[in-house]
C-alpha positions in Angstrom: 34.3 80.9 125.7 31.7 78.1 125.8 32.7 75.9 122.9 31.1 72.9 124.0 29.6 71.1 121.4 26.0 69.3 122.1 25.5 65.8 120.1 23.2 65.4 117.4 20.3 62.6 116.9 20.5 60.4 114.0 17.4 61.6 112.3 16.1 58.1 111.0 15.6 57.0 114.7 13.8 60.1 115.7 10.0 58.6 114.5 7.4 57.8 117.1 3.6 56.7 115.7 0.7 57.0 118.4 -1.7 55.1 116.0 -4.1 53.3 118.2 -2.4 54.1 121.2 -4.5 54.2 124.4 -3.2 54.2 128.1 -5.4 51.1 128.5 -3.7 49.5 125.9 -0.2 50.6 126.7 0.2 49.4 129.8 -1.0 46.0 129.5 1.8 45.7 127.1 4.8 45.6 129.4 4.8 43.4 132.6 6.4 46.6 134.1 4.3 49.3 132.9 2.9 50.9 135.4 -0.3 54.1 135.4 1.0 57.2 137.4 -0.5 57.8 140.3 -3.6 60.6 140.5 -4.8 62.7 143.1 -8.3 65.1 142.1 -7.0 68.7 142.5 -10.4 69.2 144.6 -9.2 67.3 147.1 -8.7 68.0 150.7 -6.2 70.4 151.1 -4.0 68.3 153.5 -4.6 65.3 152.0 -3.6 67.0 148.2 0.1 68.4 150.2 0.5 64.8 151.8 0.4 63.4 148.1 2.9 66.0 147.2 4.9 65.5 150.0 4.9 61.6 149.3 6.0 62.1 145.8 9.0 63.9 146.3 10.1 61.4 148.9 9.3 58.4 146.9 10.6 59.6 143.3 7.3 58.2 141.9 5.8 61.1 139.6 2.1 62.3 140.2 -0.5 64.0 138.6 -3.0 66.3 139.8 -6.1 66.2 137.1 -9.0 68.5 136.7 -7.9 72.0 137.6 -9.4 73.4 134.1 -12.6 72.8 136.5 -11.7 75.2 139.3 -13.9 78.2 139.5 -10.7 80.4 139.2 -9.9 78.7 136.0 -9.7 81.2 133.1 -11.0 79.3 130.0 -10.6 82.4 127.8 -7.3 83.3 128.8 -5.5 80.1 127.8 -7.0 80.1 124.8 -4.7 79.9 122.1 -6.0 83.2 120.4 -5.2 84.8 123.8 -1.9 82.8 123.6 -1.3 84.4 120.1 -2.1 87.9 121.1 -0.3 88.1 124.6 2.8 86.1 123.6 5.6 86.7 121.6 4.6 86.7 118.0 7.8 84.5 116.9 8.4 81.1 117.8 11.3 78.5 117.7 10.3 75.6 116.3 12.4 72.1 115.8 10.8 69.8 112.8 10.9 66.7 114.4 11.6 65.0 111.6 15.6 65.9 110.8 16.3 67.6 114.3 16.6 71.4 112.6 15.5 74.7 114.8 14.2 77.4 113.0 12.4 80.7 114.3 8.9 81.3 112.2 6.0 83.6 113.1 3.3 82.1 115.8 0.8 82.8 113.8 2.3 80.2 110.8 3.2 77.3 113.7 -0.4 77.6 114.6 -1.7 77.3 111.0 0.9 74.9 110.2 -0.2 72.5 113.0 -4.2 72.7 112.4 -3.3 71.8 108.7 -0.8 68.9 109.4 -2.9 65.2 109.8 -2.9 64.3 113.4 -0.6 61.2 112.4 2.3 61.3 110.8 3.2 59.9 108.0 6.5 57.6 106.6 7.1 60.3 103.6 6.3 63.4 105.7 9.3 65.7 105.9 8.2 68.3 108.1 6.6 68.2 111.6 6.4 71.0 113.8 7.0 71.2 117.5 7.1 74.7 119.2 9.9 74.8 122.3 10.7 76.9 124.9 8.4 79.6 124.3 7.6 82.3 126.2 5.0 82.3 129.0 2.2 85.1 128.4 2.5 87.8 131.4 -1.3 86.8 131.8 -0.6 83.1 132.6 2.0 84.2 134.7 0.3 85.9 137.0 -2.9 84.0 136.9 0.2 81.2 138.2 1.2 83.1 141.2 -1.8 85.3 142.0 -4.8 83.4 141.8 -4.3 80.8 144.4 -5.2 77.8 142.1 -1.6 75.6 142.1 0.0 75.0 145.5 2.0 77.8 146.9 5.2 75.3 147.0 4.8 74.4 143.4 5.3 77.7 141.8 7.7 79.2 140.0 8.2 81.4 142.8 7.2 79.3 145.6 9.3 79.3 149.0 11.6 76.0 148.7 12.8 77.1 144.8 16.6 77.6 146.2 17.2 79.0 142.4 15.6 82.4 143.5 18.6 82.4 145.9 21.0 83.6 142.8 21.3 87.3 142.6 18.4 88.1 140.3 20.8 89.2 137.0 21.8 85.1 137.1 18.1 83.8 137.4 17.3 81.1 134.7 14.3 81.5 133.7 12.3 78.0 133.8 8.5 78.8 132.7 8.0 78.6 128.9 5.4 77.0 126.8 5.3 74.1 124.6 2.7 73.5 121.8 3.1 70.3 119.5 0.4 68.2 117.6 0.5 64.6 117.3 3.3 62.6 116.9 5.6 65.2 117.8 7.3 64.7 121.2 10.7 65.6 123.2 13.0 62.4 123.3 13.6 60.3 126.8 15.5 63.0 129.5 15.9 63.7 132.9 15.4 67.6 133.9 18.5 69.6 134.3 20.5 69.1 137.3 17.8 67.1 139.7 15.6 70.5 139.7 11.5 69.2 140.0 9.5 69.7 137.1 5.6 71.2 137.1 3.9 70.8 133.6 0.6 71.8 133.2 -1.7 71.4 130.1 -3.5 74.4 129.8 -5.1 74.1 125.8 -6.4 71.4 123.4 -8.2 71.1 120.5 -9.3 68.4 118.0 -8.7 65.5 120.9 -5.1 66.6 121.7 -3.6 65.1 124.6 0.4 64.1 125.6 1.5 60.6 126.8 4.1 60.1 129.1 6.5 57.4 129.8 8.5 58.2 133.1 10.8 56.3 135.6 11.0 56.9 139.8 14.0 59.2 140.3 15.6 56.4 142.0 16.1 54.3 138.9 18.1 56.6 137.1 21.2 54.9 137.0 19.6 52.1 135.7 17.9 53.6 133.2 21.0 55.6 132.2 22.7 51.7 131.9 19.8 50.2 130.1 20.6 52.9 127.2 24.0 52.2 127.1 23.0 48.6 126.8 21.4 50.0 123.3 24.3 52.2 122.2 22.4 55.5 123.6 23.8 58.2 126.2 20.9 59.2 128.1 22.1 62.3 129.3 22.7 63.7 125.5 18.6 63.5 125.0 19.0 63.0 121.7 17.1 59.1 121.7 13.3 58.3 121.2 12.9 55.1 123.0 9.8 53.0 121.5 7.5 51.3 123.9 8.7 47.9 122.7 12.4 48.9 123.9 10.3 50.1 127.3 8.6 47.1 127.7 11.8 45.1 128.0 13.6 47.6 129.9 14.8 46.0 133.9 12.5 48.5 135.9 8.9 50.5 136.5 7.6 52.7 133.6 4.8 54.9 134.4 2.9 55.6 132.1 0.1 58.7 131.5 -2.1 60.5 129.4 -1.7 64.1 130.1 -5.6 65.7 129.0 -6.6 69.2 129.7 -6.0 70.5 133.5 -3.5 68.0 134.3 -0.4 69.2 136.1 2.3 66.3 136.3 4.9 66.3 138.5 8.2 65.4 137.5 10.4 64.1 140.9 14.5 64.8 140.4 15.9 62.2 138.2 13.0 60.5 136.6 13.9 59.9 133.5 10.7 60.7 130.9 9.6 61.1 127.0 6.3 63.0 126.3 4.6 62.0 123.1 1.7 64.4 122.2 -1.3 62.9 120.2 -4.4 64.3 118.3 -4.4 68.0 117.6 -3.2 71.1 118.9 -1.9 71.4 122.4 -0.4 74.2 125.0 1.2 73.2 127.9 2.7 75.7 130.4 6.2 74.0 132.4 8.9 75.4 134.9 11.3 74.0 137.7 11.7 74.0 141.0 15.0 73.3 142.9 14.6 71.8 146.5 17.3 71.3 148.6 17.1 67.5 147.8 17.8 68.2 144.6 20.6 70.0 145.1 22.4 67.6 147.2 21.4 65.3 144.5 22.8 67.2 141.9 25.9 67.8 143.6 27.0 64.1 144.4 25.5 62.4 141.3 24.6 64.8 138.4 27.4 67.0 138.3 29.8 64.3 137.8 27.5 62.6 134.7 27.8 66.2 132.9 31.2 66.4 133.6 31.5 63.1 131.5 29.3 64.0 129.0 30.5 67.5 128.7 26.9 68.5 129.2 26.8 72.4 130.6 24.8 72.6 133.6 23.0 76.0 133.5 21.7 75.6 136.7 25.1 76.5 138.3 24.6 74.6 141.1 27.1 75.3 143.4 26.7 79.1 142.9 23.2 77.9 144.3 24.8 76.5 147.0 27.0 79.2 147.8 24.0 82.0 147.7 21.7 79.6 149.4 24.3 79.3 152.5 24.7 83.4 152.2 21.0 83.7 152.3 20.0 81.4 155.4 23.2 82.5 157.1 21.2 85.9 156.8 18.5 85.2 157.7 19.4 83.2 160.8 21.0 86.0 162.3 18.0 88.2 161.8 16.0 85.6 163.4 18.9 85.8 166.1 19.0 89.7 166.7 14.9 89.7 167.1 14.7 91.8 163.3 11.8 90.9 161.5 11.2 89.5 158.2 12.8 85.7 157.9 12.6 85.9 154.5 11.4 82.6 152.1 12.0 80.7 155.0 9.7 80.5 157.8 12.2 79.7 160.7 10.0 80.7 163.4 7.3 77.8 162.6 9.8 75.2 161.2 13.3 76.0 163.0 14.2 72.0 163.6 13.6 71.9 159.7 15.4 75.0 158.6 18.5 74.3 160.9 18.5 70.5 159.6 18.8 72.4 155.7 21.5 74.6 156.8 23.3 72.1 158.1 22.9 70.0 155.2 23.5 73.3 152.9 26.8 74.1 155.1 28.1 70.2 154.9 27.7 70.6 150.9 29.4 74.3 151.2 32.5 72.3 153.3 33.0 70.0 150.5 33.4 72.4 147.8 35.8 74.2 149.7 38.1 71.4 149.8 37.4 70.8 145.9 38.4 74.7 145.4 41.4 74.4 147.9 45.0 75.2 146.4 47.7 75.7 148.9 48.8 79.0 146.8 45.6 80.6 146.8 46.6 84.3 148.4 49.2 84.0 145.4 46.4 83.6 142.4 44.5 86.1 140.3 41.3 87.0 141.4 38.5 88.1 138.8 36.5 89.6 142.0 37.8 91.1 145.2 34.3 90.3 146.6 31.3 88.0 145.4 29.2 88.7 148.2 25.2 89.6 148.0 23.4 90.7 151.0 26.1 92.3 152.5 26.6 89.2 154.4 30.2 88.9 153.8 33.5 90.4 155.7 35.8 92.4 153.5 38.2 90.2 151.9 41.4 89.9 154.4 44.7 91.3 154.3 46.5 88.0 153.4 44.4 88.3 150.2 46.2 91.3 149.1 49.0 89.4 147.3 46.8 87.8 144.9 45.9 89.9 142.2 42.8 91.7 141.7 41.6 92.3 138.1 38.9 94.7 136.9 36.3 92.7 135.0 33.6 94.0 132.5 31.5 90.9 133.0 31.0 91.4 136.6 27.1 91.3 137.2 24.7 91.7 140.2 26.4 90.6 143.6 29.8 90.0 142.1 29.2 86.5 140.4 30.9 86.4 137.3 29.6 83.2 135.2 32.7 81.5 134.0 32.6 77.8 132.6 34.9 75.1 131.6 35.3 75.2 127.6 36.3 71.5 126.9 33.3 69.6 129.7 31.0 72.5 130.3 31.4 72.5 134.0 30.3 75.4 135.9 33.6 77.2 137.2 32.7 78.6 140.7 36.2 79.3 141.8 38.7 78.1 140.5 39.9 77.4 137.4 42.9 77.7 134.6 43.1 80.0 131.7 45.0 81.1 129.1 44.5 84.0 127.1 46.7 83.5 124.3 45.2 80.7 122.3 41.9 82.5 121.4 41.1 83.4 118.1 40.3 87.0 118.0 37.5 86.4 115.6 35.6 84.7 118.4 36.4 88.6 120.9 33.6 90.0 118.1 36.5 92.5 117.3 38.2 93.4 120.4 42.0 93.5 120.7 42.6 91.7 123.4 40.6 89.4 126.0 39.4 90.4 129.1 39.9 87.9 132.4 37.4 85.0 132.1 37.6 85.4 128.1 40.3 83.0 127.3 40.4 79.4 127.1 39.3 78.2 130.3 39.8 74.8 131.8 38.2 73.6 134.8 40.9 71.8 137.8 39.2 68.4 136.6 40.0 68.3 133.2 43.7 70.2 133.7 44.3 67.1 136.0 43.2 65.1 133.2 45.6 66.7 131.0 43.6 68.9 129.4 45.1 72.6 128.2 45.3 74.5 125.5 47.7 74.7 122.4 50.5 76.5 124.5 49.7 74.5 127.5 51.1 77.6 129.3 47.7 78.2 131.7 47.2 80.6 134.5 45.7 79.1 137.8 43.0 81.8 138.2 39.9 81.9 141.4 36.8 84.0 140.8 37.2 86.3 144.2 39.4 85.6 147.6 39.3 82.4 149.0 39.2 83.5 152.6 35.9 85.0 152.0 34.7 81.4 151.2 36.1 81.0 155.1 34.6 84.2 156.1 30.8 82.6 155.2 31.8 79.1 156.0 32.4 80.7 159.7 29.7 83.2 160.0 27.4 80.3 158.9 29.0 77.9 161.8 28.4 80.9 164.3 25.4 81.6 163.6 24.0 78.0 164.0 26.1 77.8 167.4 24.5 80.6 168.4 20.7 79.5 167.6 20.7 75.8 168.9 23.4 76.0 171.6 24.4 72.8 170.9 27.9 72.7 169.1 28.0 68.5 169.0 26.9 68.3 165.6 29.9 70.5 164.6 32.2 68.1 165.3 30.4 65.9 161.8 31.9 68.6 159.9 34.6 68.8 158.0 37.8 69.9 159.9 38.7 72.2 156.9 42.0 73.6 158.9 43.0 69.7 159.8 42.1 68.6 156.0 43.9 71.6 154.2 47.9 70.5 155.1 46.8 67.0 153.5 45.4 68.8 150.4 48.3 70.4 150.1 50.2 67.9 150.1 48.2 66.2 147.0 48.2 69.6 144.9 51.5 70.0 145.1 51.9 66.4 143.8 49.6 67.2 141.1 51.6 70.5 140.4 54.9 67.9 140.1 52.9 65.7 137.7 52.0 68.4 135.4 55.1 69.9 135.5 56.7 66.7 134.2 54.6 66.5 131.4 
């Protein structure tokens, strides 16, 4: 029922001033501070993927400069009258100032912003920055179609393991941001490890965004040095000056984004954009790679969980379809059928059987996470979750558990069900009840429907966590042994490519591991019982 409740910002720390700010300037004021690295976006193709490349290895952000110079660059069309006229003509907008969201008319931000001084000033009470606004259709395609950005930078580009989600659970990642100066989005790291693309596409009246980033690598300590000044990183909700930079134990990078930049943000880096001068656009979106995933799994997933920060992402449903989809297309590769799909196995099989190893060893370990000796016995919301028709039909061991209709069910099965006290993503199991809901909350209906109640991920209910009656049903979104069922086609098909079956043996030995499981949920089952 989603009632997680994001932290606010203590307004009175939420002022930034970019008076006589320079890059030159800022970064000869911190021994640390550091210019991100530049590549021209003329340069030699190879050389312009090797920086790429080198960038998502290292963590260390990069920017590409000067593609408003391309010859397939469409000055007209990211104008912001075409902006205006293409987009939609309402836009949220958060005043900077006291935190508050509001919805106005485009046409009023855009008035609003050429009329505000560049700077702001200490009686000002309003300050307009426009948020996750909706990408024209034109700058859309002009992304994808007119071969300007690198292929595997796009939205849509071939290692963006989000497209593996059936297409009715697609986040949708490229909006717009326009801001003038002194307005700015506090110090954050992008959701759940995904990479980020930003590209300035307008200005006017000198307008140009600094940013202040970290490698991906010095997250943690980032993340510590907040807590060192009474912040939570991971709640976004903190403008750190460049005086608390300066004296912070790692690199800062630090850029001025100008018209044609694209900066790329690696998983993790920690980063606060600070726009300056007058009107900007900038178009942004994210990627998820399978290094981000992996890195998401073992080190983000368990900050949110703390934080109770909701993931949207829903990354192991990622990793679930992104199995389902190789596993696919491995066996199409393995039958002679055409068409590999996103992946192009036939040129780059030692790298695509290295990911799907690396998918199926992440797949193994949320099996054992979802494992409950008694789950034949447990309600199912979905007798099958499978897209692609890659799945066998659920066995007949499943049978005993019980099968419930659900109105929620969407494209390919996947009914989006998360934990209402941390915000975790539930992607099978979980507990609910359906008593302790206030009907107010159903929007009028009578009763709730499975997936409705209060729901309490396995984590938290471990903790102790429940609701009111503490009476809570142990509930699993489809089967388990269809998780099997995918887990072994995956395995087989992989035998049946390379040959080689030693690298199976690194695996988890799920039917080895499961007795001992067992053995610790029913301890846990004791332990709850006795409280």
């Amino acid at each position: 029922m989603n009632r997680v409740v994001e932290p606010s910002p203590n307004p009175s720390k939420c002022r930034i001033s970019t008076r006589e700010w320079t890059l030159s300037s800022l970064i000869k004021s911190g021994e640390r501070f550091h210019p991100v690295p530049r590549i021209i976006a003329s340069s030699e193709p190879k050389r312009l993927l090797a920086k790429i490349e080198n960038s998502e290895k290292t963590g260390i952000p990069l920017i590409i400069e000067g593609w408003h110079k391309h010859s397939r660059w469409l000055k007209e069309m990211f104008h912001i009258d075409n902006f205006r006229a293409n987009g939609s003509a309402d836009i949220d907008v958060r005043n900077v100032h006291d935190w508050t969201d509001k919805t106005i008319p485009l046409s009023e931000f855009i008035a609003k912003s050429r009329a505000a001084p560049i700077l702001a000033y200490p009686e000002e009470k309003e300050r307009l920055y426009g948020k996750d606004a909706e990408c024209p259709k034109e700058w859309n395609k002009w992304l994808h179609e007119a071969n300007v950005i690198p292929s595997l930078l796009l939205p849509d580009g071939p290692n963006n393991l989000l497209l593996n989600q059936p297409r009715s659970s697609h986040v949708e990642t490229l909006m717009c941001y326009l801001g003038i100066g002194d307005t700015f989005t506090p110090c954050h790291k992008d959701l759940c490890a995904s990479s980020g693309q930003n590209l300035m596409c307008y200005t006017e009246n000198g307008g140009s965004s600094y940013w202040f980033m970290t490698s991906g690598s010095d997250a943690p300590q980032a993340s510590a040095y907040f807590q060192q000044l009474n912040q939570e990183l991971d709640h976004e909700t903190y403008v750190v000056t460049v005086e608390e930079l300066s004296k912070a134990p790692f690199k800062i990078y630090i850029a001025e984004q100008k018209l044609g930049d694209l900066v790329l943000v690696p998983p993790r880096s920690c980063h606060q954009v600070v726009n300056k001068g007058g009107l900007t656009v900038k178009t942004s979106w994210s990627r998820m790679t399978l290094k981000g995933l992996e890195t998401a799994y073992y080190h983000e997933l368990p900050i949110y969980r703390r934080v109770c920060r909701p993931e949207t992402y829903r990354v192991q449903s990622t990793i679930h379809y992104t199995l389902l989809r190789m596993t696919a297309e491995l066996e199409n590769i393995i039958s002679h059928q055409s068409s590999p799909g996103p992946f192009d196995v036939k040129s780059q099989s030692d790298e695509f059987i290295d990911s799907m190893r690396r998918i199926l060893q992440l797949f193994d370990l949320m099996l054992l996470d979802e494992f409950s000796p008694n789950n034949n016995q447990m309600h199912c919301l979905s007798s099958s979750s499978s897209p692609l028709g890659t799945a066998s039909p659920a066995p007949s061991n499943a049978s005993s558990a019980t099968l419930i209709p659900n109105e929620k069910e969407k494209e390919g099965g996947y009914i989006p069900v998360t934990c209402d006290f941390c915000g975790a993503d539930i992607f099978q199991s979980f507990f609910e009840c359906r008593t302790c809901v206030n009907t107010q909350e159903l929007q009028g209906r009578r009763r709730t429907l499975p997936g409705d109640g209060y729901v309490v991920c396995p984590s938290c209910y471990s903790e102790g966590r429940s609701c009111k009656c503490r009476i809570m049903d142990p509930t699993q979104c489809r089967p388990f042994e269809e998780l099997l069922q995918h887990r072994k086609k995956a395995r087989n098909a992989l035998h049946l490519y390379t040959g080689d079956n030693s690298w199976l043996e690194r695996l988890l030995h799920i039917p080895e591991i499961f007795p001992q499981q067992r053995e610790l949920s029913e301890q846990r089952v004791n332990c709850n019982a006795k409280r």
